[in-house]
C-alpha positions in Angstrom: 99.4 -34.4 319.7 99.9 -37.8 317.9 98.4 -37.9 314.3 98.7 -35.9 311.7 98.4 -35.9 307.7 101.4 -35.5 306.4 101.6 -37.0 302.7 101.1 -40.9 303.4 102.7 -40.5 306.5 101.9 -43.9 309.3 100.2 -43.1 312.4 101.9 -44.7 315.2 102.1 -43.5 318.8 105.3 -42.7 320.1 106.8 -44.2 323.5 107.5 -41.6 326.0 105.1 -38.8 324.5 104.8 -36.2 327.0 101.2 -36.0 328.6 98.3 -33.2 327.6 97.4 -31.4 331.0 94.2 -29.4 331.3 96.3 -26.1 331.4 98.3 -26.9 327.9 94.7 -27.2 326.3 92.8 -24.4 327.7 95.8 -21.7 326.8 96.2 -23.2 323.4 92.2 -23.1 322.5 91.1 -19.6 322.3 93.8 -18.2 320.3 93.9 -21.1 317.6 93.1 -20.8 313.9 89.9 -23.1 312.4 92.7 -24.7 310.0 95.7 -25.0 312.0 97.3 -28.4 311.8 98.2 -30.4 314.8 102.0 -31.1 315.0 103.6 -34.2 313.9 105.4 -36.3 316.3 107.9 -38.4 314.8 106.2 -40.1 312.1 107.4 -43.0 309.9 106.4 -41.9 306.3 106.0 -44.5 303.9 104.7 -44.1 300.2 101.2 -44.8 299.9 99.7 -48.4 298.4 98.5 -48.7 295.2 95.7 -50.0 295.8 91.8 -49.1 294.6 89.5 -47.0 297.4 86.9 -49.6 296.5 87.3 -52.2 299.1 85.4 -54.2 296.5 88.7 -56.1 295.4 89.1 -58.0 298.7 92.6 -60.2 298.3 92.7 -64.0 299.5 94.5 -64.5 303.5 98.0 -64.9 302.9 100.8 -67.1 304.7 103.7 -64.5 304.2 105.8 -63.8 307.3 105.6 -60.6 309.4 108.4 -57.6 308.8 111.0 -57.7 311.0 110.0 -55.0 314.6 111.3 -51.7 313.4 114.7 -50.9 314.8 114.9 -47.9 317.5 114.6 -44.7 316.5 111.6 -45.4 313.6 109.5 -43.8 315.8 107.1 -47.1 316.7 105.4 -48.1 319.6 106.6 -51.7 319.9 104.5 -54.2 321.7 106.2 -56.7 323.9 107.4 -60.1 322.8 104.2 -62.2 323.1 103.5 -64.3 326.1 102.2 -68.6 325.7 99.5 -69.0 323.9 98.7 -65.3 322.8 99.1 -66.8 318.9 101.4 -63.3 317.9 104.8 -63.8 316.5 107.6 -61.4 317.2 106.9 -58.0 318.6 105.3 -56.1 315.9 105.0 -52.6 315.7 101.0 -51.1 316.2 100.8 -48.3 313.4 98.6 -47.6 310.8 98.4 -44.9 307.7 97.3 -41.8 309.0 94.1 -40.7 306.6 92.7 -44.1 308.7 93.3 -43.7 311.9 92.4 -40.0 312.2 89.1 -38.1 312.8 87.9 -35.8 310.4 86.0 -33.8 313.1 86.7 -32.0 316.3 84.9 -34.1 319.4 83.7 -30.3 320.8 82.0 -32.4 324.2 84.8 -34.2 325.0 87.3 -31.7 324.5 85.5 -29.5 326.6 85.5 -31.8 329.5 89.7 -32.5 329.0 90.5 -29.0 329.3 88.0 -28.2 332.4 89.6 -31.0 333.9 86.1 -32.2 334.3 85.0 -36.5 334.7 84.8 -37.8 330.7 82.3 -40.4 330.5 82.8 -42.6 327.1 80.4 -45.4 326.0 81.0 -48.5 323.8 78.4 -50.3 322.2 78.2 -52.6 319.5 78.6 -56.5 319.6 80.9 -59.1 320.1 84.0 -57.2 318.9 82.9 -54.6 321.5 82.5 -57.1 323.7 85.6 -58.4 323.2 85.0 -62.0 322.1 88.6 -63.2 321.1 90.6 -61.5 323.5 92.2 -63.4 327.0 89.7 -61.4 329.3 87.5 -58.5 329.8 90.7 -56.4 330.4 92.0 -57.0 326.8 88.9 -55.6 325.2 89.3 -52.7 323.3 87.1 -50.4 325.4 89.2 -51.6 328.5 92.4 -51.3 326.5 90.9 -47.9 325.5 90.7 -46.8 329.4 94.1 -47.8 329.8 95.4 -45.1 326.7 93.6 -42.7 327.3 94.2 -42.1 331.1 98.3 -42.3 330.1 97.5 -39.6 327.5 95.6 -37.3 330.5 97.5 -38.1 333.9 95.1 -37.2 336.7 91.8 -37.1 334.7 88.7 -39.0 335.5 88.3 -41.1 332.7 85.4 -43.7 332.1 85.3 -45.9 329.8 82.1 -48.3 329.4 81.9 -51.7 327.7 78.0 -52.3 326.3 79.1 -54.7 323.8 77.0 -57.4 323.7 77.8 -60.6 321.5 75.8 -61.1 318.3 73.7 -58.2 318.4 72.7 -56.4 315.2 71.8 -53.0 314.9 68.7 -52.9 316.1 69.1 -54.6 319.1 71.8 -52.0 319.8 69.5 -49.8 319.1 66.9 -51.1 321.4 69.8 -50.3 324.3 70.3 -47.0 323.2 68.3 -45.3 325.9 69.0 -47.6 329.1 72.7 -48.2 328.3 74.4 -45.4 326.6 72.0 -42.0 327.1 71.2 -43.0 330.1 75.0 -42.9 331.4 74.9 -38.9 330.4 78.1 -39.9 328.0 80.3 -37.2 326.1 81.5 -39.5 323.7 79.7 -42.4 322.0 81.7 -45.2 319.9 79.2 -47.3 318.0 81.0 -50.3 316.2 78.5 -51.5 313.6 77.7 -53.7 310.7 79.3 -56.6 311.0 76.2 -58.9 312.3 74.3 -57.7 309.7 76.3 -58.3 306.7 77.5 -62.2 308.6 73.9 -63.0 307.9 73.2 -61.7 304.9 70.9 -59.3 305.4 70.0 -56.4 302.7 71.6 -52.9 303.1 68.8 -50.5 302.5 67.1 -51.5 305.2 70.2 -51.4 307.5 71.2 -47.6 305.8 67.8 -46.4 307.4 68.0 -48.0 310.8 71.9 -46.7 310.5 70.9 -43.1 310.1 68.3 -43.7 312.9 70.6 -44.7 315.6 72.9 -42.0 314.9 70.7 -39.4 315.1 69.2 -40.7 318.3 72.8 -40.1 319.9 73.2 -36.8 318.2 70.3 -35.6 320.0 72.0 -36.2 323.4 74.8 -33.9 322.8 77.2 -36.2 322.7 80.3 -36.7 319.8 79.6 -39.5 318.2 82.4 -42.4 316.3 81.4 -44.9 314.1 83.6 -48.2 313.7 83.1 -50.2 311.0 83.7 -53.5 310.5 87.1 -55.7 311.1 88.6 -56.7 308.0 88.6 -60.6 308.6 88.3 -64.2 306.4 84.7 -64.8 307.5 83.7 -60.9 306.9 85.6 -60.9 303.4 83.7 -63.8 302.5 80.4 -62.0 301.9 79.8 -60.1 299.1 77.8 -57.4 301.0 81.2 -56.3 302.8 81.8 -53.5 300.7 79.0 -51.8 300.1 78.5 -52.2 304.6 82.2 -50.4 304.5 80.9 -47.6 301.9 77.5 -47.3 303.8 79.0 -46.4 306.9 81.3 -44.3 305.8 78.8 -42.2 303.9 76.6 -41.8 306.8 79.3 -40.4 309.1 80.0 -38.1 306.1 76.6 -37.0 306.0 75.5 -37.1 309.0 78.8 -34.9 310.4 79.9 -37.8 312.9 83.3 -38.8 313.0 84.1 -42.6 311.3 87.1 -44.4 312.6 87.9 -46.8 309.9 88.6 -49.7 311.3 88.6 -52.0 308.3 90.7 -50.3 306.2 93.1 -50.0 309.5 93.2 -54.0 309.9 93.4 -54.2 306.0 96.5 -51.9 306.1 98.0 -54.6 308.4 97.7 -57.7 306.3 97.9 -55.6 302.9 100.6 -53.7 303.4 102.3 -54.3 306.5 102.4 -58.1 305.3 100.8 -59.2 308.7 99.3 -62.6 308.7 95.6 -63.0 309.9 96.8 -64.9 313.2 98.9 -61.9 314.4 95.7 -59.8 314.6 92.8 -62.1 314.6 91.9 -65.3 317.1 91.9 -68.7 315.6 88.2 -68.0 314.5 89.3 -66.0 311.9 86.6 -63.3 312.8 87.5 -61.6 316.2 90.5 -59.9 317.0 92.6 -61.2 319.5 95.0 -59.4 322.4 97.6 -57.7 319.9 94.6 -56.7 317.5 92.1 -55.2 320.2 95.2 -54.0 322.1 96.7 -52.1 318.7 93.3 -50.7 317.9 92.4 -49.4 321.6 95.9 -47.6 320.9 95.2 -45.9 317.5 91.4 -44.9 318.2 93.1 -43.2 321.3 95.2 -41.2 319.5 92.9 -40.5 317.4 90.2 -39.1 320.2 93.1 -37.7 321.9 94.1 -35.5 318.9 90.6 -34.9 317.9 89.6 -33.6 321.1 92.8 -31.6 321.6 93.0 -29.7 317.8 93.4 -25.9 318.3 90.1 -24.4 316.9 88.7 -21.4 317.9 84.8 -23.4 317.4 85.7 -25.2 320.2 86.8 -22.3 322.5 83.8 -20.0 320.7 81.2 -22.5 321.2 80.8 -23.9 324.5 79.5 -27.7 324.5 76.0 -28.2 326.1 
């Protein structure tokens, strides 16, 4: 419904998109192809930064002033102006390029629930960015900003969204919760934001990898679709030399262990790279955690991205009810 890749096309979500309903999905399922693409709704297309995949180069914070909001028409969702004290300046447009802000794979579970019209139960866990350290209150978290999205995006359907963040945990702590606070809640969709903790205190990655791999495959076991996040591209996180290789880690294991990654580093890099965004737009005054706009524009782009995922016409999906 909202992403699609098109070229280097930006991901943004457009005001006023009409809602999914239940009925929509269930007739469109059954007779889709297994590579049809989801339609494009008013993109802005951009060319694509030259830039390396490595994330190795990391570039100094920079000063330079944010673009001017993009005029009507461009197809953005445009935040409001920003209230005292929220740090933002201007109203800045939430997009990011599409090959980061969509899923690779299909979330079967939670599509399944969407079109029965059945109760979607989605857990959060990870730390303090899960948490939502950095933001005015609970309710600008991303998981509740998340809650908000996603019940615009499906009008009538009984969405949950839980917050298990807890502030400066590390992956095995999260771990440790696994069983009382995410399988116990019978979730269909799991978001596990990861990493940053451990490469903040220096830690080796070969240990992490293995622990990593662990955790996921405990969730897979429940049934439930699993997301990774990765880490927030931020001055203190860019400052250790592990960052990288924690980036290319992740991303390998959602690779090859078939979860779905959304990428939120190279999302927040996008930003301050090539939208020209300064750190304090995005990020609170300790240069680590997002802040309102930041959690707010991320809660926004992983929903379109579920939303899409969960709503792609493949005939797997209709073929192979979830358990």
């Amino acid at each position: 419904m909202v992403l699609a890749v098109v070229g280097p096309a930006r991901a943004e979500v457009p005001a006023g998109a009409p809602p999914l309903t239940p009925a929509a999905m269930l007739a469109a399922m059954p007779a889709a192809a297994a590579a049809a693409v989801p339609a494009v709704v008013s993109p802005t297309v951009r060319p694509a930064p030259a830039q390396p995949a490595n994330p190795a180069a990391l570039p100094p914070a920079s000063a330079a002033p944010p673009p001017p909001p993009p005029q009507a028409g461009e197809g953005s969702l445009i935040f409001p102006p920003p209230q005292a004290g929220e740090g933002r300046v201007g109203a800045v447009a939430c997009s990011a390029l599409t090959e980061f802000a969509r899923l690779d794979r299909p979330l079967r579970h939670t599509a399944h629930r969407l079109a029965g019209g059945e109760p979607l139960t989605i857990v959060a866990i990870g730390s303090s960015s899960t948490a939502g350290a950095g933001a005015s209150s609970p309710a600008a978290s991303y998981p509740s900003r998340l809650a908000v999205e996603l019940r615009q995006r499906f009008p009538g359907q009984d969405i949950t969204v839980l917050n298990r963040g807890v502030n400066g945990e590390e992956t095995t702590d999260m771990i440790a919760r696994f069983a009382a606070q995410v399988i116990a809640e019978h979730p269909q969709l799991v978001l596990w934001q990861v990493g940053t903790n451990s490469v903040l205190r220096d830690h080796p990655l070969k240990p992490h990898s293995v622990l990593l791999r662990e955790g996921i495959a405990e969730l897979k076991a429940t049934g439930a679709d699993v997301v990774l996040i990765d880490l927030q591209y931020a001055p203190k996180v860019l400052a250790k030399s592990e960052t990288p290789g924690m980036v290319d880690q992740i991303a390998l294991a959602a690779k090859e262990e078939n979860v779905d990654l959304f990428r939120r580093f190279a999302v927040m890099r996008d930003w301050h790279e090539n939208e020209h965004l300064p750190f304090d737009v995005f990020l609170s005054p300790d240069r680590l955690h997002m802040n309102d706009w930041g959690y707010a524009c991320v809660a926004k782009l992983l929903a379109s991205g579920i939303a899409e995922a969960a709503t792609r016409p493949i005939v797997s999906v209709a073929a192979h009810p979830a358990h």
